[in-house]
VEXMIRO-218438 format. One record per residue: residue in three letters; x negated, y, z of N, C-alpha, C in turn. Coordinates in steps of 0.2 Angstrom, whole numbers, padded with zeros to 4 digits, always signed. Each point is the difference from the previous one (the first is absolute). Layout:
// residues N
alaXYZXYZXYZ;...
END
This chain:
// residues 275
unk-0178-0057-0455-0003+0002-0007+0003-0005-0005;unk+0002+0001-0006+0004-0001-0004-0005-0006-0005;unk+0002-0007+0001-0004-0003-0003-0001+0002-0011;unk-0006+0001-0003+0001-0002-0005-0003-0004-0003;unk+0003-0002-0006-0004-0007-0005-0006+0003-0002;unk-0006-0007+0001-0007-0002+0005-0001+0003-0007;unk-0007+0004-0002-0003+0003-0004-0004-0006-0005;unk+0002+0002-0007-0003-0005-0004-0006+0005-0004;unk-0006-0007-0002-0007+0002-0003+0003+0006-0008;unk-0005+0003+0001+0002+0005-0007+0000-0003-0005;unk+0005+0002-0003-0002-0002-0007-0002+0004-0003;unk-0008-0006-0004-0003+0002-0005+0003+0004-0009;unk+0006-0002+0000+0004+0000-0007+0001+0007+0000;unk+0000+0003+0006+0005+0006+0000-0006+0006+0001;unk-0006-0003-0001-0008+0006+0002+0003+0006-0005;unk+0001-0003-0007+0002+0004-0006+0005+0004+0001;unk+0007+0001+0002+0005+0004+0004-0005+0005+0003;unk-0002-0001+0006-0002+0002+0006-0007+0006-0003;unk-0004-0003-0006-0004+0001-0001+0002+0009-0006;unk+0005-0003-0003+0004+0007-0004+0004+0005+0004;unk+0002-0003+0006+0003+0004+0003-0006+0008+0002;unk-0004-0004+0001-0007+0004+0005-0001+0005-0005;unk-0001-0004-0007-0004+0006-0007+0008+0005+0000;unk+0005-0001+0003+0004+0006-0003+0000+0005+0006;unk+0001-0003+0006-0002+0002+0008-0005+0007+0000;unk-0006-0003+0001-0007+0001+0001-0001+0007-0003;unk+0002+0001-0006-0001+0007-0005+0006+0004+0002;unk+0007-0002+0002+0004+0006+0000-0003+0004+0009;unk-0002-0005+0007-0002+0001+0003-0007+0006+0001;unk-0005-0004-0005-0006+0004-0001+0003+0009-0003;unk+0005-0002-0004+0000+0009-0005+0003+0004+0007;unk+0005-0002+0004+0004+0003+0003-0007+0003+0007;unk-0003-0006+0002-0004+0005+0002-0006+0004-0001;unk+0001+0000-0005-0006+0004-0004+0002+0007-0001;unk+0008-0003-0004+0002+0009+0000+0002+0003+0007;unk+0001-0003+0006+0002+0002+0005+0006+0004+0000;unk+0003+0005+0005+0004+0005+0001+0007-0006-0002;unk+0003+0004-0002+0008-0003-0001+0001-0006-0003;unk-0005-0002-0007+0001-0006+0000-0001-0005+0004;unk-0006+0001+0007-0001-0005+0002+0004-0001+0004;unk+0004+0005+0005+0007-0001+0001+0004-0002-0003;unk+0002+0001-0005+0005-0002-0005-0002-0010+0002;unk-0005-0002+0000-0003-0007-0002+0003+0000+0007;unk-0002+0001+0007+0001-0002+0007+0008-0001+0001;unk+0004+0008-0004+0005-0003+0002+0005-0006-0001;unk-0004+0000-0007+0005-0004-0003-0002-0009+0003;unk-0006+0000+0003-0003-0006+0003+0005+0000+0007;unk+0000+0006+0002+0005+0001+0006+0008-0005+0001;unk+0003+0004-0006+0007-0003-0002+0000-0006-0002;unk-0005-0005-0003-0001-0007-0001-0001-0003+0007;unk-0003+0002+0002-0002-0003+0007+0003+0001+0005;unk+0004+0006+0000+0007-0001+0005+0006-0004-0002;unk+0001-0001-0007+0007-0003-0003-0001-0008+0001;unk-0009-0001+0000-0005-0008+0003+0002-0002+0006;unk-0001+0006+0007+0001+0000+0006+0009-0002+0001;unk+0002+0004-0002+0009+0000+0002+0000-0009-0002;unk+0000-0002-0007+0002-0007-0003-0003-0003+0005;unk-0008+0000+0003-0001-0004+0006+0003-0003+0008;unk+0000+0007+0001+0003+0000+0006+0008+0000+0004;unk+0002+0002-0008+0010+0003+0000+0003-0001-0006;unk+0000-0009+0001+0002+0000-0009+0008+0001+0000;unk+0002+0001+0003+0008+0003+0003+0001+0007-0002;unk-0005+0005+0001+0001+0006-0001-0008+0002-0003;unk-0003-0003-0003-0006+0003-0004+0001+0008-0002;unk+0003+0003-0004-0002+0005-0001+0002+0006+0004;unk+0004-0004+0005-0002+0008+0006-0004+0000+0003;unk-0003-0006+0001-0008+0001+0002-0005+0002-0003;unk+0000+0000-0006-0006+0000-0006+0002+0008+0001;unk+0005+0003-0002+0001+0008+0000+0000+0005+0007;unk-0001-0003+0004-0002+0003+0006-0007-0001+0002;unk-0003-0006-0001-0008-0001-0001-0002+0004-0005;unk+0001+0000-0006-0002+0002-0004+0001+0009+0000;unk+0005+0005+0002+0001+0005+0001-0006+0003+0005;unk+0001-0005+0007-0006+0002+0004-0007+0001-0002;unk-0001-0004-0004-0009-0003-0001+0000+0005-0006;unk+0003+0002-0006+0001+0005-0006-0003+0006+0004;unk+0006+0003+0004+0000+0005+0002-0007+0001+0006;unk-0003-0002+0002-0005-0002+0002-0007+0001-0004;unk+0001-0003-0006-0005+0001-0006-0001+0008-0003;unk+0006+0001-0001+0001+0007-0005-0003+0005+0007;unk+0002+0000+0007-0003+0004+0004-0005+0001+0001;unk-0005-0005-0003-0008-0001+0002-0002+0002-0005;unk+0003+0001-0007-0004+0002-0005+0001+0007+0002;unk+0004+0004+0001+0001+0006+0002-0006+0003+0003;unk-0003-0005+0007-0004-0001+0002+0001+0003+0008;unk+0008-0002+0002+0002-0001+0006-0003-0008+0005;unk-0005-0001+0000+0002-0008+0002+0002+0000+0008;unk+0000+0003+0003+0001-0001+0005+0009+0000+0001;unk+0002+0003-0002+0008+0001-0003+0001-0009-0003;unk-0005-0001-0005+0003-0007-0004-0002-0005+0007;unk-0005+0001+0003+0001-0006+0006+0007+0001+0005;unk+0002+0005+0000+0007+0000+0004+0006-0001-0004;unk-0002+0003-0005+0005-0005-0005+0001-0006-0002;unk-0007-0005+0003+0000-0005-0001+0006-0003+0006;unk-0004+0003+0007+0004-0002+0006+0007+0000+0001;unk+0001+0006-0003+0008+0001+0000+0004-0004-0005;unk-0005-0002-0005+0005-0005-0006+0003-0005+0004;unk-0005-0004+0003-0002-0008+0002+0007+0002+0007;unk+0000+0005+0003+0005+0000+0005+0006+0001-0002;unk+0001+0002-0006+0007+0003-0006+0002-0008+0000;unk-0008-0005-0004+0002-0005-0004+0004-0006+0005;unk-0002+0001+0006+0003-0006+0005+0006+0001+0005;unk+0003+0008-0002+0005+0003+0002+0006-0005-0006;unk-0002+0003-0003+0004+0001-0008+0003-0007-0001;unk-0007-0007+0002+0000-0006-0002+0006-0003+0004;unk+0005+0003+0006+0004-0003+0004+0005-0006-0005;unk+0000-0005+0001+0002-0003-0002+0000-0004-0007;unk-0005+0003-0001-0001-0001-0008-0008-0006+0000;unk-0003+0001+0005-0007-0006+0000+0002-0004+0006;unk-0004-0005+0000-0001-0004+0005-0003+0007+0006;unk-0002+0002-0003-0006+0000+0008-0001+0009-0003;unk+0002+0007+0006-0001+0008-0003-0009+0000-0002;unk-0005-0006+0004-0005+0002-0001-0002-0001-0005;unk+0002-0006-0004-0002-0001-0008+0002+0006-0003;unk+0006+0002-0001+0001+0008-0002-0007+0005-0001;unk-0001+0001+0008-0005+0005+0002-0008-0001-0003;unk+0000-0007+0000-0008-0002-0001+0000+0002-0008;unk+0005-0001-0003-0002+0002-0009-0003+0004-0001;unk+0002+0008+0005-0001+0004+0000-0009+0000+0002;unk+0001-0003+0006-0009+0000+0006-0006-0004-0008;unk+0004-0005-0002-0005-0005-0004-0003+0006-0006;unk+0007+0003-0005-0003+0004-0004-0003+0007-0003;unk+0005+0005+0006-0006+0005+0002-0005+0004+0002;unk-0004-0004+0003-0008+0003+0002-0004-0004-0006;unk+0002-0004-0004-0004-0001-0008+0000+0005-0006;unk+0006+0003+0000+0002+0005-0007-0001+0006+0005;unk+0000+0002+0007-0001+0006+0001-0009+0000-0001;unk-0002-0005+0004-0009+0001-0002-0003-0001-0007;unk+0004-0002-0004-0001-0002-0008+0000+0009-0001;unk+0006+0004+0000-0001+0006-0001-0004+0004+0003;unk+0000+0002+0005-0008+0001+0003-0006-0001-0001;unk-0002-0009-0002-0005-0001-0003-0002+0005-0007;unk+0004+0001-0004+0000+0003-0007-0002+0005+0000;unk+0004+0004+0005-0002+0008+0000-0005+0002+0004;unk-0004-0004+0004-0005+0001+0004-0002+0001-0008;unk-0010+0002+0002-0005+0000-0004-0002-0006-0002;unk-0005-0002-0007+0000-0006-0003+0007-0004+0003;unk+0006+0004-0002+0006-0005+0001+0000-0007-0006;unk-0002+0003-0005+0001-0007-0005-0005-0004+0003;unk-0007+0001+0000-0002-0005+0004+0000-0003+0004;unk+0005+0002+0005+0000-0003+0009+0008-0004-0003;unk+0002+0003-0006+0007-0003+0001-0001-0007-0005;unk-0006+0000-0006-0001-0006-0002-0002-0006+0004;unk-0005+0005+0005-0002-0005+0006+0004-0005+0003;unk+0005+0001+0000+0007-0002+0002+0002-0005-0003;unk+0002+0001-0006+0003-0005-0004-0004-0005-0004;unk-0008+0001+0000-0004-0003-0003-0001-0004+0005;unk-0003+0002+0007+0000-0005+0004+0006-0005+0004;unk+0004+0001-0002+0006-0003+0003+0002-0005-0007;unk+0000+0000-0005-0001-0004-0005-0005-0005+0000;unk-0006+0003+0001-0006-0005-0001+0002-0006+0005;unk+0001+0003+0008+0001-0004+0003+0006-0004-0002;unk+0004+0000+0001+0007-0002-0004-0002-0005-0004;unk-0005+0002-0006+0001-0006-0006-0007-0004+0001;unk-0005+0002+0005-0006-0005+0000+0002-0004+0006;unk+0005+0000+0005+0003-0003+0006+0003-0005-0004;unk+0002+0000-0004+0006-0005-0004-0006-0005-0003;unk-0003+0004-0004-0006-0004-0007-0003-0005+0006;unk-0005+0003+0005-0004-0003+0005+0003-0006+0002;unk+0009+0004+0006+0000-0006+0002+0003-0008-0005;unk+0003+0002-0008+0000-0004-0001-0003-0005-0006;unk-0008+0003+0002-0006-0003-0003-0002-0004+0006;unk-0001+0001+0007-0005-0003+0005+0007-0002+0004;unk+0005+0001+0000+0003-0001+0004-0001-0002+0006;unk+0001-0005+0006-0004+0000+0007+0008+0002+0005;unk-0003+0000+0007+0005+0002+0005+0002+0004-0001;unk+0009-0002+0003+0004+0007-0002+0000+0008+0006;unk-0001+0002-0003+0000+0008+0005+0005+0000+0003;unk+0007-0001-0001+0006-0002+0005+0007-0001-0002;unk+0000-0007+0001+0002-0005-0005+0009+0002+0000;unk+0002-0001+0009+0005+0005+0003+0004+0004-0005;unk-0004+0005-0001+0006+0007-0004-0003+0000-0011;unk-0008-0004+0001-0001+0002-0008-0002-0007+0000;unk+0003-0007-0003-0005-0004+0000-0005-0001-0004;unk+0000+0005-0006-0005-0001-0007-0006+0005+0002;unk-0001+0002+0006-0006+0005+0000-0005-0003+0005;unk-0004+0001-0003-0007-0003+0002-0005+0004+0005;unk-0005-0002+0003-0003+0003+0002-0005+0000-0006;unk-0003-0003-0004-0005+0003-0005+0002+0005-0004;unk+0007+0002-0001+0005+0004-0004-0003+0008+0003;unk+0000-0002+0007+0002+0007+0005-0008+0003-0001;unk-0005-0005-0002-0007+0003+0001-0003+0002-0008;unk+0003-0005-0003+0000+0003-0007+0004+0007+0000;unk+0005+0002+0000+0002+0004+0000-0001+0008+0003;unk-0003-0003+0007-0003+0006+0003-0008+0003-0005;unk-0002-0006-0001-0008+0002-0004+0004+0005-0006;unk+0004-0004-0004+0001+0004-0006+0003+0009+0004;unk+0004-0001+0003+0000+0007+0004-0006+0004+0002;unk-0005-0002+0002-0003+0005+0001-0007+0002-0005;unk+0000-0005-0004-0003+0002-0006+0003+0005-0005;unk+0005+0000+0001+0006+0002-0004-0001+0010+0004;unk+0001-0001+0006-0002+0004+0004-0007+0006-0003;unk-0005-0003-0001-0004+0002+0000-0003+0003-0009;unk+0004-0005-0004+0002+0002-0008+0003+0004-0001;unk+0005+0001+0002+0004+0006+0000-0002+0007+0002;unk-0003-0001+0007-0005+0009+0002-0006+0000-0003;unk+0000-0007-0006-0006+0002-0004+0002+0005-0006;unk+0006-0004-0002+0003+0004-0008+0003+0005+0003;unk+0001+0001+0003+0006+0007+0001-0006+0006+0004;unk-0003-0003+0002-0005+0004+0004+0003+0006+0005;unk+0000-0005+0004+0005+0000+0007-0005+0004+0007;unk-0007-0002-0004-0006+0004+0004+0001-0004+0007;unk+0003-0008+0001+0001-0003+0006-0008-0002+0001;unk-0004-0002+0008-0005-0002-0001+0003-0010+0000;unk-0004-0003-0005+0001-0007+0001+0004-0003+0003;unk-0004-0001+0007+0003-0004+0006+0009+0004+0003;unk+0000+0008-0003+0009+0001+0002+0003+0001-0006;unk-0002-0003-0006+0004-0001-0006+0002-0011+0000;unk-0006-0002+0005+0002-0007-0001+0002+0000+0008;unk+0003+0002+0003+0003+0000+0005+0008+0002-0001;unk+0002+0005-0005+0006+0002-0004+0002-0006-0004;unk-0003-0003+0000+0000-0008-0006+0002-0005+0005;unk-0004+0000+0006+0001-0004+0005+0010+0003+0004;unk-0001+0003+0002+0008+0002+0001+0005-0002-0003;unk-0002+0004-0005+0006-0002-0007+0002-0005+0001;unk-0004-0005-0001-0001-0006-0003+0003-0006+0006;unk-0003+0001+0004+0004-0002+0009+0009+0001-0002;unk+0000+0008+0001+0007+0001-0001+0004-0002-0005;unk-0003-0002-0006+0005-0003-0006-0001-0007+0003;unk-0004-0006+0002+0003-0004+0005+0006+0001+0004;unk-0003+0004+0006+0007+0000+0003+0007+0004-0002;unk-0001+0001-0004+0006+0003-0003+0004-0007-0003;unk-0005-0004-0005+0003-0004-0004+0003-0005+0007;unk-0004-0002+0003+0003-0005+0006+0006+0005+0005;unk+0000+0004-0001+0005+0003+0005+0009+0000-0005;unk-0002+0000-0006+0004+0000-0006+0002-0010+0000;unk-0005-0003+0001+0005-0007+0001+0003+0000+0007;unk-0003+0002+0004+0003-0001+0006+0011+0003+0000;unk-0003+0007-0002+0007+0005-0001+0004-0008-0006;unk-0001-0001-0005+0004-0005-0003+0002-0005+0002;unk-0004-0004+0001+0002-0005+0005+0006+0002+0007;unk+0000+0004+0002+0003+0004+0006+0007+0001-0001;unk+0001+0001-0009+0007+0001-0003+0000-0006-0005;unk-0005-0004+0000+0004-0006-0003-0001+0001-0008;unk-0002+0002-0004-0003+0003-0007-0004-0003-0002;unk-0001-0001-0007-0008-0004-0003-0002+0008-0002;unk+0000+0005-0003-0002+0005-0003+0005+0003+0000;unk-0002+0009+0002+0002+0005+0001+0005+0002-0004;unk+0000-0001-0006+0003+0001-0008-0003-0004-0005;unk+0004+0002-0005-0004-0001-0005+0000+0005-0006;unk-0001+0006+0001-0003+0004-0005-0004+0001-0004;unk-0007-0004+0004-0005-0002-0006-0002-0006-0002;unk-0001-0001-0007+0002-0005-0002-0007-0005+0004;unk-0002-0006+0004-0004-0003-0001-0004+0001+0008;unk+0004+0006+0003-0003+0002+0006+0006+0001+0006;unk+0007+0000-0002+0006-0001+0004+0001+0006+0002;unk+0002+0003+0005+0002+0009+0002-0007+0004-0001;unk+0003+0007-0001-0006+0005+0002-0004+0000+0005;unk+0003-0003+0006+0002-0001+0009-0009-0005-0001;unk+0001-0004-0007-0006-0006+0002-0005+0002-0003;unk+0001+0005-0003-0007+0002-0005-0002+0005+0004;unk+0003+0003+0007-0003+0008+0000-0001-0002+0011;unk+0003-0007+0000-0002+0000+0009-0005+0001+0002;unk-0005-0003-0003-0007+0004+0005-0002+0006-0004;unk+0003+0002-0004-0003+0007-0004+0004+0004+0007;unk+0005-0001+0003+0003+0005+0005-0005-0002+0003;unk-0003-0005+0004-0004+0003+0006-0007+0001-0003;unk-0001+0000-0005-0008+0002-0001-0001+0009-0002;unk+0006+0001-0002+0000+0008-0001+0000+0003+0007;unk+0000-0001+0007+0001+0001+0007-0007-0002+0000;unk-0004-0005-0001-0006-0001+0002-0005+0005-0001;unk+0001+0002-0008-0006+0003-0004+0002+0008+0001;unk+0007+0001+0002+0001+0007+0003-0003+0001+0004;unk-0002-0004+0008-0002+0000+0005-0007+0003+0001;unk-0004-0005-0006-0008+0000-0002+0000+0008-0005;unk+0006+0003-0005+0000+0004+0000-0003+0007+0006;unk+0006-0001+0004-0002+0006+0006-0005-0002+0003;unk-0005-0005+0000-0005+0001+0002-0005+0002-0003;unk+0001+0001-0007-0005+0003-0002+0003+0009+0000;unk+0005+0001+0000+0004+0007+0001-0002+0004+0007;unk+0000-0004+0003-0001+0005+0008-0011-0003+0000;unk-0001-0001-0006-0007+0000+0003-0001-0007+0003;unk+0000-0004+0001-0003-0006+0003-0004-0005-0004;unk+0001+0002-0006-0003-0005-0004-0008-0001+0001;unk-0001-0006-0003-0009-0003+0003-0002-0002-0006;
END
């Protein structure tokens, strides 16, 4: 693993950056899934081609954009088939990308699997992002998504760096706390439960705060799985396209695995199992 420079305390100076970025964020996010249908594809893909052109610079700075265009081709066309309302077609589009991507990568990355995982990492988020939408109460279960994956996100940060305490794993993130991860889960599943209130999701309680609890776990592991992959290629931050938050790669890590969480708690209430 590719040693990087030790992670330093946030700075407080930069809240304002960070905090403008969000107000300009937040709203074109919320319209796109509100209108659903093509713009909110139009939104996925275009986060798509950000995020592969992130991937390539990470893992292939020798040849970044034939990574970025072969990730990004794979996962695009994956997206546009699930709106269609093929998905089972977009999951073997997904497969076939990721085995194109590490064909293709000969020579070009250190390693064909980094190639192939861009594809594995960003696939089953934008194909269940569109799924989510088109299911029924889509804008609901898709707000669910990004509200609780946010909450967690900025109340893990607030917490841990009010009560700060033992680190959660000092190894791949030193600045994350274990008061961070508990803060943040509560805000998640409150968030949970807020949300199938206003959108009237018709969840009972206990599997609207369970949908909170998921999320919330997974935008964790997502964020921590996102230091780990950095570190691994030696990078302080993925990019820097947003001002005050560094790549897209960093503002949207655990929103990839929390979109897989809250799908999951979706089809349980789809096939009937919900309590």
């Amino acid at each position: 693993m590719t040693s990087s420079p030790p992670a330093r305390r946030f700075d407080w100076s930069n809240l304002g950056i960070r905090a403008v970025s969000a107000v300009v964020l937040i709203p074109a996010v919320v319209a796109a899934v509100w209108l659903g249908g093509w713009p909110f594809v139009i939104m996925l893909t275009v986060a798509v081609g950000l995020l592969a052109r992130e991937w390539g610079f990470m893992t292939a700075p020798k040849s970044p954009y034939l990574l970025a265009v072969i990730i990004g081709v794979a996962v695009m066309f994956g997206v546009v088939v699930a709106q269609f309302g093929f998905y089972r077609l977009a999951w073997l589009a997904a497969v076939l990308g990721a085995a194109a991507a590490g064909l293709a990568a000969r020579g070009a990355v250190e390693r064909r699997a980094d190639a192939a995982y861009g594809v594995v990492y960003l696939a089953p988020a934008f194909i269940a992002l569109v799924w989510l939408r088109a299911m029924p109460h889509g804008i609901g279960w898709t707000l669910m998504v990004f509200i609780v994956a946010w909450s967690a996100d900025i109340f893990a940060f607030l917490t841990g760096s009010a009560l700060k305490g033992p680190k959660l794993w000092p190894r791949i993130s030193p600045n994350k706390t274990w008061s961070g991860l508990f803060g943040g889960l509560l805000a998640a599943i409150l968030a949970g439960v807020l949300v199938n209130f206003i959108t009237r999701l018709g969840l009972t309680w206990p599997l609207a705060a369970l949908a909170g609890l998921a999320g919330g776990a997974a935008t964790m592991a997502g964020d921590l799985w996102e230091s780990f992959l950095k570190r691994r290629f030696g990078v302080k931050d993925s990019g820097d396209l947003i001002p005050g938050h560094g790549g897209l790669l960093d503002r949207v890590d655990g929103l990839l695995f929390a979109v897989v969480a809250v799908a999951a708690i979706r089809l349980i209430v789809h096939y009937g199992w919900a309590f």
